[in-house]
VOGU-3710 file (C-alpha; in Angstrom, 3 decimals, decimal comma):
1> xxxxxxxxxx> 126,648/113,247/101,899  124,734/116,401/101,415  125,061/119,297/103,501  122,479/122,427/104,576  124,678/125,064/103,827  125,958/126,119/107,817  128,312/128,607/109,626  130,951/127,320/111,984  128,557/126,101/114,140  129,502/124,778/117,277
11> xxxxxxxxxx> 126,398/122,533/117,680  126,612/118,912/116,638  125,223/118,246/113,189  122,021/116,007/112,880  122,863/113,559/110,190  119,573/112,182/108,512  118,961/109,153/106,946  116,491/108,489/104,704  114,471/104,998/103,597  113,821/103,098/101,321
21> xxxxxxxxxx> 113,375/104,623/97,448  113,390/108,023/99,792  115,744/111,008/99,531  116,457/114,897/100,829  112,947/115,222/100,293  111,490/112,977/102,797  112,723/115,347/105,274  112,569/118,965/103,626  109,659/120,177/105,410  111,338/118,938/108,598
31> xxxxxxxxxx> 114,228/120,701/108,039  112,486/124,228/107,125  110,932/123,841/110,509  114,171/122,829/112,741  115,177/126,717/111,374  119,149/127,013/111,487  120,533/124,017/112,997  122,769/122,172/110,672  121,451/119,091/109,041  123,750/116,579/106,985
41> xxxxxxxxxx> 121,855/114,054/104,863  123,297/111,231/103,815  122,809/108,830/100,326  121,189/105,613/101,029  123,115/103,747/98,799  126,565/101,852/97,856  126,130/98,798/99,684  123,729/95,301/99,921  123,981/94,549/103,425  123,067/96,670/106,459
51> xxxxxxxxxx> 126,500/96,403/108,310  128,125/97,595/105,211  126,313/100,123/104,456  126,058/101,897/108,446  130,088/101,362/107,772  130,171/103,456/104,967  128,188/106,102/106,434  130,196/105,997/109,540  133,326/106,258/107,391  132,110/109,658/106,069
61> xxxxxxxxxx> 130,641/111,608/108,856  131,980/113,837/110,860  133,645/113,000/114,117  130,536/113,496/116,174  126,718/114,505/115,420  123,210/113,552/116,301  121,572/111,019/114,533  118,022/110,478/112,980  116,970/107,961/110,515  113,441/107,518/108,670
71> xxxxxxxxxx> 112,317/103,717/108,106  115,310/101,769/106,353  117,527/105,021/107,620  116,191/104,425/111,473  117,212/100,811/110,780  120,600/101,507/110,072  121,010/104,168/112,843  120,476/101,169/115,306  123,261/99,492/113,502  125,295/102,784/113,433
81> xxxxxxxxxx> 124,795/103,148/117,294  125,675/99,537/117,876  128,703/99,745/116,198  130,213/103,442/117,600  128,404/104,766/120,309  131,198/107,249/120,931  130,489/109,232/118,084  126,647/109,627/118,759  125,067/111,982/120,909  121,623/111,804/120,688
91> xxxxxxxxxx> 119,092/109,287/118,180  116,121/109,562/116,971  114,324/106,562/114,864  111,022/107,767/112,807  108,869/105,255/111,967  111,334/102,786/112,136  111,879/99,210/113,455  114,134/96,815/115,214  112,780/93,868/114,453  114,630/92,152/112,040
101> xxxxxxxxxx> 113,690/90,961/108,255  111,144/88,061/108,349  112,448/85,191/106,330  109,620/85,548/103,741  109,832/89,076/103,183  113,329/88,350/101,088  111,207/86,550/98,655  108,268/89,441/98,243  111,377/92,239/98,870  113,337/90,870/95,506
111> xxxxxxxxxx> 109,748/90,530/93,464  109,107/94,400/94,361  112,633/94,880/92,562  111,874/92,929/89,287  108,560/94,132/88,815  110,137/97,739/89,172  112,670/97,140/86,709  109,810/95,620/83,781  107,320/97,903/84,912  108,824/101,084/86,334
121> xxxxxxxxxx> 109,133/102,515/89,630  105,202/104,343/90,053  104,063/100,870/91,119  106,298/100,408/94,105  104,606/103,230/95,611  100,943/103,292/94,221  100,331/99,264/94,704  100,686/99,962/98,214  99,691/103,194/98,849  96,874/102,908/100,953
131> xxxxxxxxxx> 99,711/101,201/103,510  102,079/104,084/103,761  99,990/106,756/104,421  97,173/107,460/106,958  93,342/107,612/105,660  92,728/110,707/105,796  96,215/111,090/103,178  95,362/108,532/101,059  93,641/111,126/98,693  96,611/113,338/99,073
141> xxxxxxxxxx> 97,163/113,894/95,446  100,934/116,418/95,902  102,020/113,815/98,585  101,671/110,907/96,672  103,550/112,697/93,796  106,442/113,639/96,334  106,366/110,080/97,036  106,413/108,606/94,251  109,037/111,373/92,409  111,466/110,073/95,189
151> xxxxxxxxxx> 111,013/106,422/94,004  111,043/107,643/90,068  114,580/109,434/91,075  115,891/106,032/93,288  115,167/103,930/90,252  114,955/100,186/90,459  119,090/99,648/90,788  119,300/101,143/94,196  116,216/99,573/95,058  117,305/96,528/94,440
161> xxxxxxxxxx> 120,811/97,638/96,769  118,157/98,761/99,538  116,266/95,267/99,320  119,032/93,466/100,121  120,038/95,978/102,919  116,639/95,440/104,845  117,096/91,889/104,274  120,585/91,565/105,321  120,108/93,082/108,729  120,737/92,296/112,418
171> xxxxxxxxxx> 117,757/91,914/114,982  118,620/95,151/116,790  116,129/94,301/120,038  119,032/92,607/122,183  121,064/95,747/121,752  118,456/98,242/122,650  119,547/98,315/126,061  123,536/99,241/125,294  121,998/102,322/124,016  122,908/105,614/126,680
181> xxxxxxxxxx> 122,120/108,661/123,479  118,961/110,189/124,658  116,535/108,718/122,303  113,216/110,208/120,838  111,137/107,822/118,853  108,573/108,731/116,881  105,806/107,496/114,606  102,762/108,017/113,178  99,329/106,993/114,773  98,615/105,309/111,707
191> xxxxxxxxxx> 101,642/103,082/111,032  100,940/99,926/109,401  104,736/99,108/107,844  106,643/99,428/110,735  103,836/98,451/113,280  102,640/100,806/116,875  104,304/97,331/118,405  107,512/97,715/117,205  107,484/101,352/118,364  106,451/100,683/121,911
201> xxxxxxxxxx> 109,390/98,076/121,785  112,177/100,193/121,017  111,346/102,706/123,072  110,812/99,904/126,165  114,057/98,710/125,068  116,107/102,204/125,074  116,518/103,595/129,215  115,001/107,010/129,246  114,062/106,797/125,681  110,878/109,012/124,664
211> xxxxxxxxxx> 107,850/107,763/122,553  105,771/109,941/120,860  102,779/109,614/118,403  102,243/111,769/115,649  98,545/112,339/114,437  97,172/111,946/111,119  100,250/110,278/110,136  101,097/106,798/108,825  104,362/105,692/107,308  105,438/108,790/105,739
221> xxxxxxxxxx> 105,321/110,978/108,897  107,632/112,942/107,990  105,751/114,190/105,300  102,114/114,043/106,421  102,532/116,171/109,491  105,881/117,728/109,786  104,423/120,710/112,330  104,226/118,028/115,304  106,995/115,915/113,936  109,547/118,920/114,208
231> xxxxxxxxxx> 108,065/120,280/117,419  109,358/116,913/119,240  112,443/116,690/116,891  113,180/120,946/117,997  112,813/120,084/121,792  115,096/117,217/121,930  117,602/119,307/119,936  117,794/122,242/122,360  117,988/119,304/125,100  121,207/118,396/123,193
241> x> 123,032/121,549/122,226
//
């Protein structure tokens, strides 16, 4: 678990979870923007199924906080929620899903590992770039380095851990509706992994829960427009502290 260096603050923390072959840096330019509230961000890694692994996160956070996961982290916030609701007071899921694994993605999910491991970790990212990222990003030369630096530095072993995560996961959909933590979901316009769909069905599926669409974005939100991704994420902090 990594920490922003904080005060005694008497503000939950916002625990963030990353996704796949993602780390701290997935959400850095978030975090410059959300100014001094303290952020936790945790390690996706440790375990091969999702129930394990939202256990071991569970296991080392503190006693209560806020909750936001990106992708495979959003995925594993629904478990998290599902699993101690007490402890949560607020979730957000970017570009996320809770749908769960198809049966033939476990197939194309453990090919993506092997070909990582003979031919490095560059192609994860670059043979389907043009899918994480929205047009007018595609030619983004310093994103797809941040990109694919964060795969480089996740290297093919906890890949291969996060495969079998997304494929060993629970269909979150019928549990939607347990969910009470004021929810903000959030995606970009230009999502093709985790599809507009899905997004429209969590937040039908969450009471209250807020749906908003981030602009010249696609997969990697987070990182293609972080000024309108933190201006949603800022006002449902201040509606929670």
């Amino acid at each position: 678990m990594t920490a922003v260096p904080t005060t005694d603050d008497p503000r939950p923390p916002l625990l963030l979870l990353p996704g796949t072959a993602c780390d701290a840096r997935v959400f850095a330019p978030l975090i410059e923007r959300l100014g001094d509230y303290p952020v936790l961000i945790r390690d996706m890694g440790g375990a091969t199924t999702m129930p394990d692994l939202a256990e071991a996160i569970l296991a080392a956070a503190p006693p209560f906080f806020l909750l936001a996961g990106f992708s495979l982290g959003g995925i594993c916030a629904l478990e998290m929620v599902a699993r101690q609701p007490q402890r949560i007071g607020g979730l957000a899921l970017i570009d996320a899903t809770a749908r769960p694994d198809p049966p033939e993605n476990a197939a194309l999910r453990r090919k993506a590992v092997a070909d990582a491991r003979e031919n490095g970790m560059d192609g994860f990212i670059l043979d389907v770039w043009p899918r994480l990222v929205a047009a007018g990003n595609v030619d983004n030369a310093g994103l797809r380095e941040t990109i694919v630096a964060m795969a480089r530095d996740c290297g093919p072993d906890r890949l291969a851990e996060q495969a079998e995560v997304a494929i060993h996961r629970a269909d979150s959909r019928p549990r939607l509706a347990a969910i009470t933590q004021p929810t903000l979901v959030l995606a970009g316009t230009e999502e093709q992994v985790c599809p507009l769909a899905a997004q429209h069905e969590i937040a039908a599926g969450i009471a209250g829960a807020e749906l908003h669409l981030i602009a010249d974005a696609g997969h990697f939100a987070p990182l293609e427009n972080p000024e309108a991704m933190a201006h949603h994420l800022r006002r449902w902090l201040n509606t929670l502290s």
